[in-house]
N, C-alpha and C positions, 0 to 999 in steps of 0.2 A: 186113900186118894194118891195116883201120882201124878208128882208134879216136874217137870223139868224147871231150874229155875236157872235164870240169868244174872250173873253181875256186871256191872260196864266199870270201864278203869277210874270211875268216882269214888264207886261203891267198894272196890277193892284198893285204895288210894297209896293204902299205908296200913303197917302193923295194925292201927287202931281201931281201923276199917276194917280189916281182915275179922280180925275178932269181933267187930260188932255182927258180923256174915256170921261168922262161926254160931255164935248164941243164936242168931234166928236160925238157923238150919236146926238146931239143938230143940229148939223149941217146936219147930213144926214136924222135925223127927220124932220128937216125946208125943206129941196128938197123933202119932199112926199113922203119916208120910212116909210114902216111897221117894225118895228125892233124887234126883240128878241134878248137878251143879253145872252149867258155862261158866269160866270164871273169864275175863277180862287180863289182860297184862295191867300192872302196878303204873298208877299215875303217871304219864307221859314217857313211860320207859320204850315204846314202840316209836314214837317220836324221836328219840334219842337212838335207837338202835338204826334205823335210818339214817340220819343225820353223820353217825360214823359210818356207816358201811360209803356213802357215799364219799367220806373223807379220806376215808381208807383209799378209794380206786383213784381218787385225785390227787392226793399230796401225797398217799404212799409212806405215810410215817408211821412205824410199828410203837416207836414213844409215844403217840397218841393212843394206842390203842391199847398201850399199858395204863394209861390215866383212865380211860374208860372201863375197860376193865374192876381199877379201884374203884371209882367211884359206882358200878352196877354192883359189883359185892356189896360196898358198903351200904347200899339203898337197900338191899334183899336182906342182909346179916339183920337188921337194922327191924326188918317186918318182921322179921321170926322173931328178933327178941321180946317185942311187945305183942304179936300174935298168939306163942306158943308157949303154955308153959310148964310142962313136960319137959324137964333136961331130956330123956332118951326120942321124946318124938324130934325136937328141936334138933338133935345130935344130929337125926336120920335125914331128915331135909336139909339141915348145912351140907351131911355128904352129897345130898343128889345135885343140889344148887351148886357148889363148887366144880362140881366137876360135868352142867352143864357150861358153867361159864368159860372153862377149859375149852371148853368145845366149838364156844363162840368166838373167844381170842383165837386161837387156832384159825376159825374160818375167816377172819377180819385180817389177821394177817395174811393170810394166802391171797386175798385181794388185794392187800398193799403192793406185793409182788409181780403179782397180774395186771395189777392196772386197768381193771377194767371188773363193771359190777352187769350181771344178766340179770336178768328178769327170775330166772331161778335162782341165783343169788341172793336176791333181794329176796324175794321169800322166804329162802331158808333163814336169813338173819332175820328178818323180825317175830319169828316165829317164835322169837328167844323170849319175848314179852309174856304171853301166857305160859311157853314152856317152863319158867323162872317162875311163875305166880301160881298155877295148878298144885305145884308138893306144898305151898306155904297153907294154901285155905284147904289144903286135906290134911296138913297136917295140926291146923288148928282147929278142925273138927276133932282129928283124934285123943287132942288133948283136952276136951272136954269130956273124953271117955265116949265115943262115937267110933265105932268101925268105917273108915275110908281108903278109897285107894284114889288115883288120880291115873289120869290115862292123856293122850294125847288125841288129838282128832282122827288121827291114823289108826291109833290102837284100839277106840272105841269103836273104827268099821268105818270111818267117815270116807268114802274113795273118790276123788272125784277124775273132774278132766285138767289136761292138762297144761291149762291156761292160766299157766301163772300171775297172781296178782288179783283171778277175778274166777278163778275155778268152779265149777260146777257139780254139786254129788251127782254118782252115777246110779243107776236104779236099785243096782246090787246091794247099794249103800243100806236102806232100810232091811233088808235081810239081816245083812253082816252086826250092825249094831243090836237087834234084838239077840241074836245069836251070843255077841261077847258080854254083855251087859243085861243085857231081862233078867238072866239068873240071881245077878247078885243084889238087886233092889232091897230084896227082902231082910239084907244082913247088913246093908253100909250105907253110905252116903258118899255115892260113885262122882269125883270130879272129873270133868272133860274140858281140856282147854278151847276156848271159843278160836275163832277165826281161821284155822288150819286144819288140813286134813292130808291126804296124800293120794297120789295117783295110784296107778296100776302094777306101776315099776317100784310102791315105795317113797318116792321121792314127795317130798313135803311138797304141799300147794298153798295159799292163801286163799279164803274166801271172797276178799275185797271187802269194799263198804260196808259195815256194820256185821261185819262176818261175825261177830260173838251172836247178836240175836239170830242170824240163818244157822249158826250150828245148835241153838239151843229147838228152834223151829224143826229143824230136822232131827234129832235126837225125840223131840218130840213126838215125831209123825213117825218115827221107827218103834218107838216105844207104845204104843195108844197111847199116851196120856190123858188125862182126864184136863188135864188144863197146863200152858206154859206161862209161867210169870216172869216177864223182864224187868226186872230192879233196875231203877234209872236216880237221879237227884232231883227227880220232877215229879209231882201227885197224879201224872198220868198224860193223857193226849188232853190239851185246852184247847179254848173254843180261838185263841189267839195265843200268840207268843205275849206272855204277861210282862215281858221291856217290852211291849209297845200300848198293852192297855195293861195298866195292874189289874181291872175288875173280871179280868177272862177268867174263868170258871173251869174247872174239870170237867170232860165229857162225860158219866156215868157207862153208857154204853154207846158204840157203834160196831158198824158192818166191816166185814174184810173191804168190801168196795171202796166205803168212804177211806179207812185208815189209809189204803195204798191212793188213793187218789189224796189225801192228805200230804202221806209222806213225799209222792214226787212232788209234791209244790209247796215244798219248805217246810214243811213239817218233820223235822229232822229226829223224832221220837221214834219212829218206825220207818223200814226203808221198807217197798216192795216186796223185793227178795225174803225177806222176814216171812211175808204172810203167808207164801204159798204154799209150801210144804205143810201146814196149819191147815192153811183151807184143803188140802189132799185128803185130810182124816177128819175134818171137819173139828180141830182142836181150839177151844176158846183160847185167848190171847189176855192174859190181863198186863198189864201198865201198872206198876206200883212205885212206892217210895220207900227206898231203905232204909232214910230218918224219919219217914214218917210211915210204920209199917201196918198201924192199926186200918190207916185211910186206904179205904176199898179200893181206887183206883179208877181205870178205864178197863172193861172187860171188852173185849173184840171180837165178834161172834159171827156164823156165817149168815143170820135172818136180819135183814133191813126194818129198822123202826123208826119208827115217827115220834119227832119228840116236838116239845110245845111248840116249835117253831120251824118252818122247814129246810132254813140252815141250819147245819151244826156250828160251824165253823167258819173261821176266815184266817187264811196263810199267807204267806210274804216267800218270795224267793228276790235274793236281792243278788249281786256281781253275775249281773246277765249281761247281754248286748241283744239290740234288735239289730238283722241284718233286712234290706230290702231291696229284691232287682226290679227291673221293671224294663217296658221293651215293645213298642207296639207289633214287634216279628212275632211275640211269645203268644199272641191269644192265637188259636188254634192250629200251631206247629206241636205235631206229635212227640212224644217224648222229654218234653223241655225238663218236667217237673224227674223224669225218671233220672234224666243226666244230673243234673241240682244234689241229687242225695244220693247217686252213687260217686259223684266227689266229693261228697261233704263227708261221707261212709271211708274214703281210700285214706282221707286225711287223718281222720280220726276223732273226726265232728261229729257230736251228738246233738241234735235238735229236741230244746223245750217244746217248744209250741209252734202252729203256723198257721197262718190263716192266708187266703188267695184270693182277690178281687175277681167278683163276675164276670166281667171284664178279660179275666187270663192274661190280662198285662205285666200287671204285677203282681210279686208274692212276697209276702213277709213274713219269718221264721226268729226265732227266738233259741241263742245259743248260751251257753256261758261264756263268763270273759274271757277266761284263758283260749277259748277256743276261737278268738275273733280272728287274729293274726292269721292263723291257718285255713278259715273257712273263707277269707275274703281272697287269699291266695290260690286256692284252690276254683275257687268259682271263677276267678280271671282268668285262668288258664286254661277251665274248662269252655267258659263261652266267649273272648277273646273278640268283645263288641258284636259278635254274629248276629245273634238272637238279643241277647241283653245288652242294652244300652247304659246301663247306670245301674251298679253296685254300692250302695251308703251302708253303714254302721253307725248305732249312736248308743255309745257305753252307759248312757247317763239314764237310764231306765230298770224298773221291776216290774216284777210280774206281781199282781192278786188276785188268787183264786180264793172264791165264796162256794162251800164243798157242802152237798147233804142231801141222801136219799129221797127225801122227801120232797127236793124240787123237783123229782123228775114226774111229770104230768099234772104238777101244780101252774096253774097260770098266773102270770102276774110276777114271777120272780124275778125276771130281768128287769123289767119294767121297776120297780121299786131298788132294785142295787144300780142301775144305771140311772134313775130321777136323784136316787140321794146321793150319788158323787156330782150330778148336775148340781144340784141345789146347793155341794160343798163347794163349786166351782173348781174341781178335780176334769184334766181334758184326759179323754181317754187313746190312748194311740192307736190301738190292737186289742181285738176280741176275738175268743177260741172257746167254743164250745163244745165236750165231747157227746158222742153219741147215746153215751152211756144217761147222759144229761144230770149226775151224781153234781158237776161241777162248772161254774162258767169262769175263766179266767180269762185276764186281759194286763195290757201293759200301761203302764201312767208312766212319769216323771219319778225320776228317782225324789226329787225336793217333794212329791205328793203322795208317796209310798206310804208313809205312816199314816199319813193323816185320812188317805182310804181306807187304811185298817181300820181304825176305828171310826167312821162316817160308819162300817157296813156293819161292825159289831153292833154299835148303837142302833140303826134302824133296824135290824132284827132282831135287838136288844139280849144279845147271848151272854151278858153278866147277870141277866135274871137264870140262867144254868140251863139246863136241856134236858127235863124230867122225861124220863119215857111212857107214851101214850098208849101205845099200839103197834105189832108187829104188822107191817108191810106185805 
């Protein structure tokens, strides 16, 4: 069987995590696995490399960047020791590690000088995360007596565009990785740093948001794999975030569709991005737990099934903002809605959700907070009283979406999540429905956020679990 597996910066935290990685790779290597590894950068160490690089171009002090320096050795010295324990493999990874770190002082300094941090910049320095974490968990494989080598997103074939921060593999990509890696399955336990890859030129790129699961996703879809498992600190996708109901339950199985309609609305388990390159070769997805490795998980697969009840689930996205225009110029002048989002687009606004009154009067959209400042700015400027008469924001709101294959051409679903937040005495602001009909989400009060979550767990009663019935 091969598997590409995933670690997230929990699961590789520390030396002690390292080596609990290392044994399980050891043991599904001994059962007859082909294994690839994503590995994660070291507990908060990507946080931290940010955090100077940005200190770096503001205060411009290289004493800072010698304190950092210590202390990223001594965090890294520190995993090998309890990681590795092989003097000669331990030896091999202090030389590579010291003398990436060489390479990052070097680049932090030459920002302190410059004074100024790019987009490419900033890439290359965080990339120091996994690039620092990949020699440790290959080399605590090897000191279990396991053949490994460790590669970088680049050196595995990863190519992408180049769009710093948010990059994209280029088609070429899946070639090039079968090509530098298919071979070696057979003999090692190949690691690849998640999150980075590099352009055409060479030059390192970041994948963005969860870029360890889309490089394990992609590795994946280069490889056929027969299955990719992402290692998380959670028993897989639940039917709710369990700080808001403890009785949510593990989902067993679901569809690409649900998971990515999960993950955009809070479900911070799996991101989009994640699925697709998976659904490209049709590779199941499992969801596991690293401390809890026996527990099956969530498998993620491309056929829709019905399970006891026709939601799966129910998600929370919460530091949103509703924005609302409205305007009686706007029902049927052409264009309104086009100009709305290609300034919300120049600014830099992403839109959650939106829904639009029959009417064409008014429209209501759903942003994140950070983006409020900018998208209310932007919309002034672009309609300047013409058309729109009244621009409002109100921070104090969440979104809840109720997500599952199974509603779609069942009747009666809205009607039973809309009577039981009635009957909670929960007001609803804003309803959006996609066409997909996978999921209905709507806006409440932030003080009524939770307490929807669990009114809609309860009436579809998802802590009884979600057996599977029937493929769709």
């Amino acid at each position: 069987m091969k598997i590409v597996m995933k670690f997230g910066g929990t699961s590789v935290g520390d030396g002690k995590k390292i080596r609990h990685v290392a044994q399980l790779l050891k043991r599904y290597h001994g059962e007859g696995s082909q294994i690839v590894v994503v590995t994660s950068a070291l507990s908060g160490v990507t946080d931290r490399l940010l955090e100077n690089a940005h200190l770096a171009s503001t205060k411009g002090k290289v004493a800072l960047v010698k304190e950092f320096k210590t202390e990223l050795t001594n965090k890294h010295h520190e995993a090998i020791r309890v990681s590795i324990d092989n003097p000669e493999v331990a030896k091999e990874v202090l030389q590579v590690l010291d003398l990436r770190i060489e390479e990052l002082e070097k680049a932090l300094i030459g920002i302190c000088y410059l004074g100024e941090l790019t987009p490419r910049s900033i890439d290359y320095i965080s990339s120091y995360g996994e690039r620092l974490a990949a020699p440790i968990v290959s080399g605590a494989v090897r000191s279990l007596g396991i053949a490994s080598t460790e590669y970088t997103g680049g050196e595995a074939g990863i190519v992408t565009s180049s769009d710093y921060g948010n990059a994209r593999p280029l088609e070429k990509t899946y070639e090039l990785v079968e090509k530098r890696l298919g071979c070696r399955l057979c003999s090692q336990v190949v690691v690849v740093t998640g999150f980075i890859g590099e352009n055409e030129d060479g030059i390192i790129t970041t994948l963005g948001r969860s870029g360890s699961d889309f490089t394990a996703s992609i590795l994946g879809a280069a490889l056929k794999a027969d299955e990719i498992w992402l290692w998380k600190e959670v028993n897989g996708i639940m039917t709710t975030d369990p700080r808001i109901v403890p009785e949510a339950k593990t989902i067993p199985q679901i569809s690409y569709a649900e998971a990515m309609e999960l993950s955009y609305f809070g479900a911070n388990v799996l991101h989009p991005r994640t699925i697709e390159p998976a659904m490209r070769e049709h590779i199941p997805v499992r969801v596991k737990n690293t401390f809890d490795p026996e527990f099956p998980g969530t498998l993620v697969v491309a056929e829709k099934f019905q399970c006891r009840h026709v939601v799966k689930a129910v998600s929370l996205i919460k530091n949103v903002a509703l924005i609302n225009i409205a305007g009686a110029e706007m029902a049927g002048t052409v264009g309104t809605v086009a100009r709305l989002f290609t300034a919300l687009a120049k600014a830099g606004v992403n839109i959650v959700m939106i829904s639009q009154g029959s009417s064409e009067s008014n429209l209501s959209f759903v942003v994140s907070e950070a983006h409020v400042e900018p998208a209310l700015k932007a919309l002034h400027s672009e309609f300047n009283r013409e058309i729109v008469k009244e621009i409002t924001s109100d921070k104090n709101v969440c979104v809840v979406a109720v997500v599952g294959a199974g509603m779609a051409g069942t009747p009666g679903v809205a009607k039973r999540v809309f009577g039981a937040l009635g009957n909670s005495m929960i007001n609803i602001i804003m309803i959006s429905q996609g066409s997909s009909q996978y999921n209905i989400s709507f806006v409440v009060r932030e003080d009524d956020a939770f307490a929807a979550v669990k009114t809609l767990h309860d009436e579809f009663q998802l802590y009884n679990g979600n057996g599977i019935e029937k493929q769709l």
